[in-house]
C-alpha positions as CSV (number, residue, x, y, z in Angstrom):
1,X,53.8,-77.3,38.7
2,X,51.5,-78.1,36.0
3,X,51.5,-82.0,34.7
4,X,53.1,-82.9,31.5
5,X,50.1,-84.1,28.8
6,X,49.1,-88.1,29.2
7,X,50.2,-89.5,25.8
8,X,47.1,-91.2,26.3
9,X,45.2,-88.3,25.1
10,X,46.6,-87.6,22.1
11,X,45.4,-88.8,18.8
12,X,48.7,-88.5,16.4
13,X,48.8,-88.4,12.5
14,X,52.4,-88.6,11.0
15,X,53.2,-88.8,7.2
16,X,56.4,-90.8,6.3
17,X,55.3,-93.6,8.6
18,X,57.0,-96.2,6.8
19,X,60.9,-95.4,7.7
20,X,63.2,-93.5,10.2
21,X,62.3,-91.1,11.7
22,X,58.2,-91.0,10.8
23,X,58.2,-95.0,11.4
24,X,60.1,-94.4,15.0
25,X,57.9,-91.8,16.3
26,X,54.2,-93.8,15.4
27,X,56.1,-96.7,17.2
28,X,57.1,-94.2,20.4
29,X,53.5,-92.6,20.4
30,X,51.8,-96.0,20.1
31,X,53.7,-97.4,23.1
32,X,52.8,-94.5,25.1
33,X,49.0,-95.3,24.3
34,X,48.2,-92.4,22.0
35,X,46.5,-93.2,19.1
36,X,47.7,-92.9,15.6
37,X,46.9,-92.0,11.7
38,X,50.4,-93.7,10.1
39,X,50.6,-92.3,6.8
40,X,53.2,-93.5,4.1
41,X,54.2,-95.1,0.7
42,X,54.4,-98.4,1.3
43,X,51.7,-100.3,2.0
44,X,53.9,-103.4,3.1
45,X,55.2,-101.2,5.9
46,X,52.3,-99.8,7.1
47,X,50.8,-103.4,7.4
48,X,53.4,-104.5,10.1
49,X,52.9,-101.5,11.9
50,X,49.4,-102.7,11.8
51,X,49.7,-106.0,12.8
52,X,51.6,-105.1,15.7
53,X,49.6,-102.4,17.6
54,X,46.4,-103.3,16.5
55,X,43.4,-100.6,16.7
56,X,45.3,-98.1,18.3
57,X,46.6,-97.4,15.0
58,X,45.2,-96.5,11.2
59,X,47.3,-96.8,8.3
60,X,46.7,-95.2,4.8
61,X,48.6,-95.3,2.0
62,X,49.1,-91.8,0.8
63,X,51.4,-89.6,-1.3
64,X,51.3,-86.5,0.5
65,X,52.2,-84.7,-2.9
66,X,49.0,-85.0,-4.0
67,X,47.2,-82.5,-2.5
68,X,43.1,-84.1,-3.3
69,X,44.1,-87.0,-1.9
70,X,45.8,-85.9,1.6
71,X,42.4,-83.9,1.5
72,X,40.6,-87.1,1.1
73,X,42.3,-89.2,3.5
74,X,41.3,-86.7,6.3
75,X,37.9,-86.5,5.3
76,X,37.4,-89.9,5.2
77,X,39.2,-91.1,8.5
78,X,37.3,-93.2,11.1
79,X,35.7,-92.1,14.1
80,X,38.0,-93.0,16.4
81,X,41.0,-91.1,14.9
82,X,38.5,-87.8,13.4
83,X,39.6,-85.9,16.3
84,X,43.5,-86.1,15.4
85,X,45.4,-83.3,18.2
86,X,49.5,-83.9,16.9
87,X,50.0,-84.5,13.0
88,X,53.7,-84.8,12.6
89,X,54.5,-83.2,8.8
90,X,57.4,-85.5,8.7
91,X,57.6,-87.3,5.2
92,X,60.7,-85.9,3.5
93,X,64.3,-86.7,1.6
94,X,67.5,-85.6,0.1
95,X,68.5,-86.7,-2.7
96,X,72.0,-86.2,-4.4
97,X,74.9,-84.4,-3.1
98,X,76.6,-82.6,-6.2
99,X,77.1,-79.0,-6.0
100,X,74.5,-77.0,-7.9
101,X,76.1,-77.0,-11.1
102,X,76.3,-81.1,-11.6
103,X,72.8,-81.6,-10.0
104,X,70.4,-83.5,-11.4
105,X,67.0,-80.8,-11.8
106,X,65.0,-83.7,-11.8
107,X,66.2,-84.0,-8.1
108,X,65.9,-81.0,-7.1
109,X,62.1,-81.0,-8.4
110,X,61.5,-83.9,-6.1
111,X,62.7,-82.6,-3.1
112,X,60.9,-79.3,-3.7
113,X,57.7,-81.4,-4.3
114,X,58.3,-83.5,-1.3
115,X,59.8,-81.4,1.6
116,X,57.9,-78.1,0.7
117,X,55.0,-79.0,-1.1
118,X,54.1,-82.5,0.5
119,X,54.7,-80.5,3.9
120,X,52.4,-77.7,3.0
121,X,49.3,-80.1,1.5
122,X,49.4,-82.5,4.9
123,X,49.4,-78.9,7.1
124,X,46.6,-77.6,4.9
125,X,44.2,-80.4,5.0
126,X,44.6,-81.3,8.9
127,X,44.9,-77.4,10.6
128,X,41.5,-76.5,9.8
129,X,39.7,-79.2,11.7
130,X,42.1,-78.3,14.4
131,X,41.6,-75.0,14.5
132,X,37.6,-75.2,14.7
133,X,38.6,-78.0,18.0
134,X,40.8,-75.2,19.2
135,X,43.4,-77.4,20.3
136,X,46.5,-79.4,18.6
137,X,50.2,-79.1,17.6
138,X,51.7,-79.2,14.3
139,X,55.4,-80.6,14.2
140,X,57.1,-80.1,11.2
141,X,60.5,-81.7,10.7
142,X,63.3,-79.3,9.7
143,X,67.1,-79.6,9.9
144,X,70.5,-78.2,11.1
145,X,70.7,-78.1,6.8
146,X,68.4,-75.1,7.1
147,X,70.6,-72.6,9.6
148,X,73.9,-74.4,8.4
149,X,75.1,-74.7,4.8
150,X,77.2,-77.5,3.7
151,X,79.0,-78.9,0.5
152,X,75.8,-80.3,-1.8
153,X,73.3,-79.6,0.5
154,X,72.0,-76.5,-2.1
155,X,68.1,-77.2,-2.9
156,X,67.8,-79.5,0.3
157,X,69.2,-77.0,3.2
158,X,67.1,-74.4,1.2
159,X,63.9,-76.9,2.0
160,X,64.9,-76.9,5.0
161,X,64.9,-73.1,5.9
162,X,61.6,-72.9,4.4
163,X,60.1,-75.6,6.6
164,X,61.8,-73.3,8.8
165,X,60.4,-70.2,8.5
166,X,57.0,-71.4,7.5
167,X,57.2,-72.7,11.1
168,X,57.5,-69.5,12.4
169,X,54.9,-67.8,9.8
170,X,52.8,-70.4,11.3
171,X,53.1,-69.8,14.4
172,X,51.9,-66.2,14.1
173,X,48.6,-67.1,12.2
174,X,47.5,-69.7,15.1
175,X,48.7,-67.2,17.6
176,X,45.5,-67.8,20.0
177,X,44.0,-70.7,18.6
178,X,45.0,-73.9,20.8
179,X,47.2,-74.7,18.4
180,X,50.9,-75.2,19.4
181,X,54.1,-75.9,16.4
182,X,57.3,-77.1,16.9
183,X,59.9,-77.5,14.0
184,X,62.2,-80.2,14.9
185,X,65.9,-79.8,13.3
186,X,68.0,-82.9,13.6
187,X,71.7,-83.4,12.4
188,X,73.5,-86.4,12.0
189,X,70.6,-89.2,12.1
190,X,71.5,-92.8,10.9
191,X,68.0,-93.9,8.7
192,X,67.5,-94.7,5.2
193,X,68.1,-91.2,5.0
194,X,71.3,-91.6,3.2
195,X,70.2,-94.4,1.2
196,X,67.8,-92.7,-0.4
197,X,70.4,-89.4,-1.0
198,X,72.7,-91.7,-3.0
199,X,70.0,-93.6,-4.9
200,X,70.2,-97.1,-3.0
201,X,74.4,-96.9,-2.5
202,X,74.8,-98.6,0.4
203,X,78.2,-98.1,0.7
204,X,78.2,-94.4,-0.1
205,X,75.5,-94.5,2.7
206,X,77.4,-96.0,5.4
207,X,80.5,-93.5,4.7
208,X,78.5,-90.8,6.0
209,X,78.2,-92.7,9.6
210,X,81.6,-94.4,9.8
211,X,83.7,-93.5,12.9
212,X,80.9,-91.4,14.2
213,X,78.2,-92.2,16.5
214,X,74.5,-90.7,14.9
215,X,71.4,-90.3,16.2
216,X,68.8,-92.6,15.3
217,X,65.0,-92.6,14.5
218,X,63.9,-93.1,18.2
219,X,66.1,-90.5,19.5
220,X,63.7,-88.0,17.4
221,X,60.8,-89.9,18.4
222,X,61.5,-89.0,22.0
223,X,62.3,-85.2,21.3
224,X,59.0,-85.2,19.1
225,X,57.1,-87.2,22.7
226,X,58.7,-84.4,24.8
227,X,57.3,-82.0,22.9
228,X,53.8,-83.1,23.0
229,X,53.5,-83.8,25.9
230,X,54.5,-80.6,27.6
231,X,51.3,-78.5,29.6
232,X,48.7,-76.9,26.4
233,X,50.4,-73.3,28.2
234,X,53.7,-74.6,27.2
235,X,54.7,-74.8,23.5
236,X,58.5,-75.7,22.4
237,X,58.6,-73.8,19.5
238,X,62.0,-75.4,18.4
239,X,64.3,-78.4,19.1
240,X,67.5,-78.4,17.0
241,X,70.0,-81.7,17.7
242,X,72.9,-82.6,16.5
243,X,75.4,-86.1,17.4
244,X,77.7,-85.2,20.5
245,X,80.1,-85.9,17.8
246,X,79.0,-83.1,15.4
247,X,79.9,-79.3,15.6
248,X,80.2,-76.5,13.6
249,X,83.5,-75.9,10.7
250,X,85.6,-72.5,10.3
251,X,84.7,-70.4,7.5
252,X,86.0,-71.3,4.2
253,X,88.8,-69.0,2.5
254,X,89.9,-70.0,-1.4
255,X,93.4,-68.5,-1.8
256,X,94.5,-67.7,-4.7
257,X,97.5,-68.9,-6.4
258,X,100.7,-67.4,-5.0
């Protein structure tokens, strides 16, 4: 049987270091002695993740919606992290839940900007140099919100499918190359998350959770680990999760009036 991949070897570059699920897997991959480009928003953040790993890690403030500078930041990274092999497209967000007719556009825009756009930049500036090493892996993170619709999920699960099937696009033009992708899909997954869909309400945060049992940040870390770490022949193409506690509704019928 082939060996799994030593974490050791890989060099990892994540955007939406500073929270959740992005902050749980540069903690996971840092542990396991890979090195790693943390990428995020807030610099506060990315300075304790500094602080406590040390030169295995590089941390950049970056707003991977601005496409010169994502271009920048991988021009300009230090020799010891030039030769990234995983960058984790993870930065991401939902914001509002009102069906489409009461949604805020300026909402959707941001979402658009961030989980397809901000996606698409950090994969454009990183697969090149990857491609030339012929050999890495591209993890994009997806959603059950792309395959499964729900109440208020409109521009978000539609995100989502297009993370989705850019994945598998993907996939076909690096068929060859060395270069593996995995879209990971998680469902119910307790992070800021929420907080951030209902602009800072705690309490309509914590509603989504209560009586259930979520996943958390590190329990994606490890599926993102697992992935990564399979043989180079091996490449998990997709990993969709969901809380034990989670499943699937019947089909929605509106009667009319008798």
């Amino acid at each position: 049987m082939t060996s799994m991949l030593d974490p050791k070897t890989l060099t990892l570059l994540v955007t939406g270091a500073t929270s959740g699920i992005g902050a749980a897997t540069a903690r996971r991959f840092a542990r396991a002695g890979a090195r790693v480009i943390a990428v995020g928003r807030r610099a506060e953040r990315l300075a304790d993740l500094q602080a406590e790993f040390g030169a295995r890690v590089h941390t950049a403030v970056l707003d991977t919606r601005d496409l010169a500078a994502t271009e920048r930041l991988v021009a300009e990274l230090p020799a010891p992290f030039r030769d990234f092999n995983v960058v984790f497209a993870n930065a991401g967000l939902a914001m509002g839940l009102e069906p489409a007719y009461a949604a805020k556009v300026e909402d959707w825009d941001t979402m658009v900007a961030t989980n397809i756009n901000g996606m698409l930049y950090t994969v454009r500036a990183t697969l090149p140099a990857m491609i030339a090493r012929g050999e890495g892996h591209v993890v994009l993170t997806g959603s059950i919100a792309g395959d499964y619709a729900y109440p208020g999920a409109n521009v978000y699960g539609a995100s989502k499918a297009f993370v989705k099937q850019f994945a598998l696009n993907l996939l076909a033009d690096v068929h060859g190359s060395g270069v593996r992708v995995t879209n990971i899909e998680p469902g119910l997954t307790e992070t800021e998350f929420s907080v951030v869909r209902f602009h800072g309400d705690q309490g309509k945060a914590d509603n989504v959770y209560a009586g259930a049992t979520p996943m958390s940040g590190d329990d994606i870390a490890e599926q993102v680990l697992f992935a990564c770490s399979q043989p180079r022949h091996v490449n998990i193409t997709r990993i969709q999760a969901m809380a034990a506690q989670q499943g699937f509704g019947p089909l929605a019928l509106k009667r009319r009036p008798a």
